[in-house]
Backbone bond lengths (Angstrom), bond angles and torsions (degrees), N, CA, C in turn:
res aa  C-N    CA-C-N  psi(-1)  N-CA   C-N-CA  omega(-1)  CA-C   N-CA-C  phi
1 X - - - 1.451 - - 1.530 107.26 -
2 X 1.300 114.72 131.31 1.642 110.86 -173.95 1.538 104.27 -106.70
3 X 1.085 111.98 -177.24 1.516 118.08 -161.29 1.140 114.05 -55.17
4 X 1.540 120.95 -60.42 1.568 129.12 179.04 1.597 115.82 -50.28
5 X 1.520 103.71 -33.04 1.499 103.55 -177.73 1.423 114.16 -74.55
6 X 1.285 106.90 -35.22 1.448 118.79 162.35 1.435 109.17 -40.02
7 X 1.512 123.84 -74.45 1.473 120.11 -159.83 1.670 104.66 -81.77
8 X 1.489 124.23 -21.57 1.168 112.67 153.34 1.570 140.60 -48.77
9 X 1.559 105.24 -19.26 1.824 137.57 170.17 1.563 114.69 -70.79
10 X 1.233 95.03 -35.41 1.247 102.48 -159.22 1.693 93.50 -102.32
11 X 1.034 128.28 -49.81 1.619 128.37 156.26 1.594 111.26 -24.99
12 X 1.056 120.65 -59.95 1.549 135.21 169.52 1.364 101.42 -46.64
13 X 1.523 127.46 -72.90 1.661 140.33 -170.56 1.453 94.90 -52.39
14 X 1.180 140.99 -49.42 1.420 132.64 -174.29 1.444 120.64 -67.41
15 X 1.454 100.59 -50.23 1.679 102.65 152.95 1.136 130.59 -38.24
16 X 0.965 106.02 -51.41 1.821 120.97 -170.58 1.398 116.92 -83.14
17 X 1.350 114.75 0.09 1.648 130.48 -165.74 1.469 83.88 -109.16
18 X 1.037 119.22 -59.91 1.934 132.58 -168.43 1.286 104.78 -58.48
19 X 1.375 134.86 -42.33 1.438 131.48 -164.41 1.666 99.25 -106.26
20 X 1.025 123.30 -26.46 1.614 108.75 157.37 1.243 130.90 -64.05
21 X 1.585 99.47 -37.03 1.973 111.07 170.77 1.601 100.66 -31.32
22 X 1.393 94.49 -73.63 1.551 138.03 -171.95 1.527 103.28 -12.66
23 X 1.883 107.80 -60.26 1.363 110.99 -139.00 1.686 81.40 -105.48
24 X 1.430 132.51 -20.49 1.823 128.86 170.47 1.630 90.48 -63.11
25 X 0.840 130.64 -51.21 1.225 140.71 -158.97 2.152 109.15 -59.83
26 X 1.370 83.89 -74.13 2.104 89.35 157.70 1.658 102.17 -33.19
27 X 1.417 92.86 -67.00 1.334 91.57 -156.97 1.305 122.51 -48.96
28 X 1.663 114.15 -48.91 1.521 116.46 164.98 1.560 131.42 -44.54
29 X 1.132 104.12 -29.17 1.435 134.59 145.39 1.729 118.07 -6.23
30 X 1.624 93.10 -104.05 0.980 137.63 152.89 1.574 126.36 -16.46
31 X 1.588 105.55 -71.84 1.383 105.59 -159.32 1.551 101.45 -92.12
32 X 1.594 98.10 155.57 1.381 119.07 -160.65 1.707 99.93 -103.54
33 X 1.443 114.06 -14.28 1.178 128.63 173.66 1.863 117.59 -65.38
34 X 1.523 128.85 113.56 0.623 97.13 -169.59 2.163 127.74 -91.20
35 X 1.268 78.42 -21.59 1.794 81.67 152.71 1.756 122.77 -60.72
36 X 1.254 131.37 -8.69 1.688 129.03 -178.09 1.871 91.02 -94.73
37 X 1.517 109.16 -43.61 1.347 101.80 -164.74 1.483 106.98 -83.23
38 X 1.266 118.51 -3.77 1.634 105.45 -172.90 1.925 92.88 -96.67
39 X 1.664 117.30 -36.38 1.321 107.96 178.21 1.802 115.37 -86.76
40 X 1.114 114.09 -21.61 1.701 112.38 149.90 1.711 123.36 -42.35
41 X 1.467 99.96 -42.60 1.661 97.76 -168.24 1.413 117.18 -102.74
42 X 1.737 109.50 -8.14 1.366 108.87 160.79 1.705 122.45 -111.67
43 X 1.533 102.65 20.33 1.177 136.50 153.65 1.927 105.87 -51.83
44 X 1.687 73.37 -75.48 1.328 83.95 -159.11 1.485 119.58 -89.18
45 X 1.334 117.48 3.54 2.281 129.46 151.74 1.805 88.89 -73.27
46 X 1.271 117.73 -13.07 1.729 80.09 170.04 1.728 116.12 -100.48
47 X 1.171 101.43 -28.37 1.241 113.39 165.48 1.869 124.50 -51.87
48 X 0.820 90.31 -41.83 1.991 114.66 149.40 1.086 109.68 -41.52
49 X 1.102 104.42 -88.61 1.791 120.40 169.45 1.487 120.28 -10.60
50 X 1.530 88.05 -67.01 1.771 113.72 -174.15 1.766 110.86 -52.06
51 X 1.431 97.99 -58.18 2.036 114.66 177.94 1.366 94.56 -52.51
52 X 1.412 132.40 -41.78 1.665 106.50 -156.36 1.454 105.65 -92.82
53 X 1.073 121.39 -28.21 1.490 135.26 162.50 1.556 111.90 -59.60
54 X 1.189 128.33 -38.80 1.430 121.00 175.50 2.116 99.80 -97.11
55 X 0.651 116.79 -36.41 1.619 126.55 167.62 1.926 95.12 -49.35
56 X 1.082 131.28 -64.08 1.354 137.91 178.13 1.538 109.90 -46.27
57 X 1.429 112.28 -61.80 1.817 138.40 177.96 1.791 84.79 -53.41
58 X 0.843 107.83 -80.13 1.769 96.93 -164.96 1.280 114.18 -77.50
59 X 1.511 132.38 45.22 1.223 150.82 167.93 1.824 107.97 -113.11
60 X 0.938 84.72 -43.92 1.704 116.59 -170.53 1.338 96.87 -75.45
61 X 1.841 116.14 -68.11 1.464 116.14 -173.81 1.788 112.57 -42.83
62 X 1.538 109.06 -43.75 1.104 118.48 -138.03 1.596 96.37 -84.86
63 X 1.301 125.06 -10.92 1.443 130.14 -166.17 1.655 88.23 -100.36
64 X 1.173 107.37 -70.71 1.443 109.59 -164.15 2.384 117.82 -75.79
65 X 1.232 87.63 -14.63 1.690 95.23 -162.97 1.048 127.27 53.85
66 X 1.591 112.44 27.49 1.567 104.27 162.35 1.767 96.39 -142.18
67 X 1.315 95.52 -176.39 1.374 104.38 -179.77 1.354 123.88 -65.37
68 X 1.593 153.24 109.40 0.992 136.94 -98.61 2.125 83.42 -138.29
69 X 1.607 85.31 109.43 1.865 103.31 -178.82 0.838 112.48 -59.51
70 X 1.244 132.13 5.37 1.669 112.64 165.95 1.160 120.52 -126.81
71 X 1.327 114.75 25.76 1.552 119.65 177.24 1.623 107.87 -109.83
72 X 1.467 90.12 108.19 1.709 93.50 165.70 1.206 129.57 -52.70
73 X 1.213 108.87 156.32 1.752 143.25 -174.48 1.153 101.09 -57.95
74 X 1.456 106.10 -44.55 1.714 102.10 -151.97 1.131 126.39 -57.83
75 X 1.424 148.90 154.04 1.643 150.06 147.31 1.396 103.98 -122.78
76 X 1.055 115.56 114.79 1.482 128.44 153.99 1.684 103.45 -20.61
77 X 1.000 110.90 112.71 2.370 107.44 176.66 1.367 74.10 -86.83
78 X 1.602 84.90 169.87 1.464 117.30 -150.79 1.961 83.45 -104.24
79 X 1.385 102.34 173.29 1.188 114.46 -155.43 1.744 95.17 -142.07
80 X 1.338 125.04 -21.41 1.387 118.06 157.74 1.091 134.54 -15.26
81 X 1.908 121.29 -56.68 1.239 121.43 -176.84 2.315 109.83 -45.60
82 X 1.204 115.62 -26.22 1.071 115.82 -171.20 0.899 152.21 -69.79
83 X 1.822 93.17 -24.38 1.396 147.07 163.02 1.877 106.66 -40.83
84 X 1.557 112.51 -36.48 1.412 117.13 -166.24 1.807 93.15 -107.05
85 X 1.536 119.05 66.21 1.123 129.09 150.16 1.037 132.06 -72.00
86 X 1.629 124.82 107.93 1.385 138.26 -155.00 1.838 111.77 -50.28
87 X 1.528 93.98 -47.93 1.057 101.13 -175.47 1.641 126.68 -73.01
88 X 1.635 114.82 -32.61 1.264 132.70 153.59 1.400 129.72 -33.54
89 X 1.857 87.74 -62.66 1.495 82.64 151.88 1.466 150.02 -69.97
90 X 1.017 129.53 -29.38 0.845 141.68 165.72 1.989 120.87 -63.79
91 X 1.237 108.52 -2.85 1.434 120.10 179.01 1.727 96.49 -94.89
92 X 1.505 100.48 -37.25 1.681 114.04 -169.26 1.347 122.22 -94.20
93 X 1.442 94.76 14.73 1.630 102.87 -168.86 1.871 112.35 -53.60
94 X 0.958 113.88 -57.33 1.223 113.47 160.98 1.285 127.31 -29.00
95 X 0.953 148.02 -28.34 1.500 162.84 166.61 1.421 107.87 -84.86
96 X 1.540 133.38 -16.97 1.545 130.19 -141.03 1.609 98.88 -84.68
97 X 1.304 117.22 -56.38 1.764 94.72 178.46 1.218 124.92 -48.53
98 X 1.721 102.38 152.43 1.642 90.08 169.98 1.612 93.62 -122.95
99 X 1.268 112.80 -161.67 1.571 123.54 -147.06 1.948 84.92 -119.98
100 X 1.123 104.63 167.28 1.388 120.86 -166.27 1.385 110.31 -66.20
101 X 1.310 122.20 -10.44 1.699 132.87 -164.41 1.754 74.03 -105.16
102 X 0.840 141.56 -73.84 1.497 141.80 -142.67 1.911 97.91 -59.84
103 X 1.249 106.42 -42.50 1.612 117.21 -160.98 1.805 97.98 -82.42
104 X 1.519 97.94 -10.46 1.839 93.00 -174.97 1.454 90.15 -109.88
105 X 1.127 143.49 -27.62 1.688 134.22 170.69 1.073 100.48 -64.44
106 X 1.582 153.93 -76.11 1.256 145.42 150.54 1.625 122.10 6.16
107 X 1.042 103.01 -73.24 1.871 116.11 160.76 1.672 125.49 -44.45
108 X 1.361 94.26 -35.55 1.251 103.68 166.64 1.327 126.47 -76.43
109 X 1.688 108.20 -48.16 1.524 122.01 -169.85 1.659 91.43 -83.18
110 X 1.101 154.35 -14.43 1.369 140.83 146.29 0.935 98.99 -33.08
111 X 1.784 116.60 -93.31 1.734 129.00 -171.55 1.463 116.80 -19.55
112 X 1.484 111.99 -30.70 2.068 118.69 -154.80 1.879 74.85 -91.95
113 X 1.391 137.92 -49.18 1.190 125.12 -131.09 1.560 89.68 -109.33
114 X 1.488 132.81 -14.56 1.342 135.64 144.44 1.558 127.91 -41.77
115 X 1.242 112.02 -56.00 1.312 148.76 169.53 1.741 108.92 -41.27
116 X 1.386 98.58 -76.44 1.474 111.67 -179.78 1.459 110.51 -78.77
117 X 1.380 136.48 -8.50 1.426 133.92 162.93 1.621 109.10 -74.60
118 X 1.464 123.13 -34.42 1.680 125.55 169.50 1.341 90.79 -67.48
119 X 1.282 141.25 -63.07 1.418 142.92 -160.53 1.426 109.61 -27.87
120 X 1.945 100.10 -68.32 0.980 117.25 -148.69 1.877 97.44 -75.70
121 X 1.465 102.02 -34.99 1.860 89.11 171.01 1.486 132.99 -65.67
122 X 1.897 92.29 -23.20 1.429 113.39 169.50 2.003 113.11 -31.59
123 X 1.819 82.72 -72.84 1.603 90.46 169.23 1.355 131.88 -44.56
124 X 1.265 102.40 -39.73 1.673 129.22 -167.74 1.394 100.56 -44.96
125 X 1.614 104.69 -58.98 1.487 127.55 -159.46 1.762 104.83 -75.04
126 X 1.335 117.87 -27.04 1.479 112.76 -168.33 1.500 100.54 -108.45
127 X 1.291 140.59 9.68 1.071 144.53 122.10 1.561 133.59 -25.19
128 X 1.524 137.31 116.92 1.556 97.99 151.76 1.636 106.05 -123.56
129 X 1.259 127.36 13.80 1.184 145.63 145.48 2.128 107.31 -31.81
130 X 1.685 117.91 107.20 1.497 92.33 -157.71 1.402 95.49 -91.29
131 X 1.304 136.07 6.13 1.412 124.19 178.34 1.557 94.99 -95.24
132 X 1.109 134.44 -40.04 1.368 124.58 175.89 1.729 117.48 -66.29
133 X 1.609 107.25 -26.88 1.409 111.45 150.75 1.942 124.05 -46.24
134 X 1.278 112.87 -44.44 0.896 127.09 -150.70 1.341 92.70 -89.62
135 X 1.012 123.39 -64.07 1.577 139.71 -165.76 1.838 100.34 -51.09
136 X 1.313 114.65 -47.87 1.504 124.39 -163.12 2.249 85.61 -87.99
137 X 1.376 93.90 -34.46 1.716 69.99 -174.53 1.691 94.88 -79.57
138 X 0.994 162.11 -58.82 1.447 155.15 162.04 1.970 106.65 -3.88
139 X 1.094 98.55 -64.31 1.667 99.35 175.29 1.518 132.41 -48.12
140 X 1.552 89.60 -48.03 1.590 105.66 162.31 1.142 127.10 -54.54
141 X 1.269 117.99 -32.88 1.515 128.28 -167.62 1.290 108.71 -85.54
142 X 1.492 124.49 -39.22 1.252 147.65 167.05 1.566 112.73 -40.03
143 X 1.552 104.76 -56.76 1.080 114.68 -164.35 1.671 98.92 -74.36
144 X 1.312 111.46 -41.27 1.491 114.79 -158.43 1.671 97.84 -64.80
145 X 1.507 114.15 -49.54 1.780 112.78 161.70 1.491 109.78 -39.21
146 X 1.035 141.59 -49.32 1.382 137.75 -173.50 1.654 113.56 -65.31
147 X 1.481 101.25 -36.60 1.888 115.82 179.09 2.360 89.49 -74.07
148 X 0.843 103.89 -40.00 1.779 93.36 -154.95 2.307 78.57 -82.78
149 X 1.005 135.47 -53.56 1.514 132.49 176.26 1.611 100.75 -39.33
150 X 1.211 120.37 -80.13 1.317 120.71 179.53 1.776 125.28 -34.72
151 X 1.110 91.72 -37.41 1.963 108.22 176.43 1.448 98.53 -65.93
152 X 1.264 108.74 -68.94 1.458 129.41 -177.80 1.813 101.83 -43.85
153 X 1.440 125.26 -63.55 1.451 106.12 170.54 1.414 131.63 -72.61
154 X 1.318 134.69 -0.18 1.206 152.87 162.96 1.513 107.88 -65.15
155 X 1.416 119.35 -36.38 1.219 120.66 -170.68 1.221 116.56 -77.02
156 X 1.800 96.69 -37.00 1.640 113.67 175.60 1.200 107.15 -76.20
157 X 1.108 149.31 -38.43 1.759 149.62 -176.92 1.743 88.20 -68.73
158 X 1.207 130.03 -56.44 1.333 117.76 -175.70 1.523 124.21 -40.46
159 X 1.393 89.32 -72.08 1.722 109.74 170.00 1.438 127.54 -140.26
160 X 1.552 107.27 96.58 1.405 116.57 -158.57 2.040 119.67 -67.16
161 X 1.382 74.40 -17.96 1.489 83.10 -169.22 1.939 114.16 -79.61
162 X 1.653 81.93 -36.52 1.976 85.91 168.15 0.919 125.77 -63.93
163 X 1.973 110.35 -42.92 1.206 110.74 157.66 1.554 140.84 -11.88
164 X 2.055 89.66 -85.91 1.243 89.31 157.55 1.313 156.50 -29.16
165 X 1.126 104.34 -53.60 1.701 130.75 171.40 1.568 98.20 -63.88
166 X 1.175 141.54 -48.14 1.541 119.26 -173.07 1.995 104.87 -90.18
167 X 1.091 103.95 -0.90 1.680 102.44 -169.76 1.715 96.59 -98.61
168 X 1.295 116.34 -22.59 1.491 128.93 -177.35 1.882 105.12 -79.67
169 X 0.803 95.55 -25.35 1.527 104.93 -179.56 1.644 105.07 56.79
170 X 1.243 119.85 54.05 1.579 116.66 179.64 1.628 113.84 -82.71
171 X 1.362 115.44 126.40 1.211 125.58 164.26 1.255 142.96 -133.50
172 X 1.636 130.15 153.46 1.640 104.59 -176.22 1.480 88.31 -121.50
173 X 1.609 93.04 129.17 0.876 152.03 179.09 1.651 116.05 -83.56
174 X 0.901 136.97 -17.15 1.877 163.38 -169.29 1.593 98.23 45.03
175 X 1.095 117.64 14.15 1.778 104.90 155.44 1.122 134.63 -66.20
């Protein structure tokens, strides 16, 4: 991958960071559910995260044309998976469906966080730079947690109660 294609990648990644904010953001908005709005809005502070960190990287790239040594690795991981607390839920059960707009933003924000998890390995892979390896495989991974969270609450807004029952892990055991 040569330089231009590089910041042409990253032109794309900023886009795609900005208009997902955007639509977690509506969505948190929106839903009356309070499990969609708590993983909608820390959806989308990581997605934040992601733009200013790649917004920084192609600030850096774009002055110097190379990968820029003093910009850390780090990204804040996302904290979503946590959001689907067994026990939480189950206090909030009453609240747990969501409405047909909530279960199709979900469906959607899978697809966006599917999408940008190939993306981000896309880069990963045409890299051989290993901190730019690293950095683009970190994103991917991020994102791909956000695609398996989103599935995971879709399932529960669908049907909270199966949910439960397979997230509880109940078994007999004949003791």
């Amino acid at each position: 991958m040569d330089e231009r294609q590089r910041l042409d990648a990253l032109d794309v990644a900023l886009k795609n960071e900005t208009s997902e904010r955007e639509f977690y953001l509506e969505h948190a908005r929106r839903t009356k559910n309070p499990l969609g709005k708590a993983m909608f809005q820390e959806i989308a502070d990581d997605e934040l995260e992601h733009y200013r960190r790649l917004e920084e990287l192609h600030g850096r790239w774009k002055s110097s044309q190379r990968w820029p040594e003093s910009l850390p690795l780090e990204v804040r991981g996302t904290r979503v998976g946590r959001l689907l607390d067994v026990d939480r839920l189950v206090r909030d059960a009453g609240e747990s469906r969501g409405d047909a707009d909530d279960i199709s933003a979900l469906e959607t924000a899978a697809r966006f966080e599917a999408k940008g998890s190939e993306f981000y390995a896309g880069l990963r892979d045409a890299v051989s730079d290993p901190r730019e390896k690293a950095f683009f495989d970190l994103l991917s991974r991020i994102e791909r947690e956000h695609y398996l969270s989103l599935k995971d609450a879709e399932e529960y807004l669908k049907d909270p109660v199966s949910w439960l029952r397979r997230t509880e892990h109940h078994s007999l055991d004949g003791a």
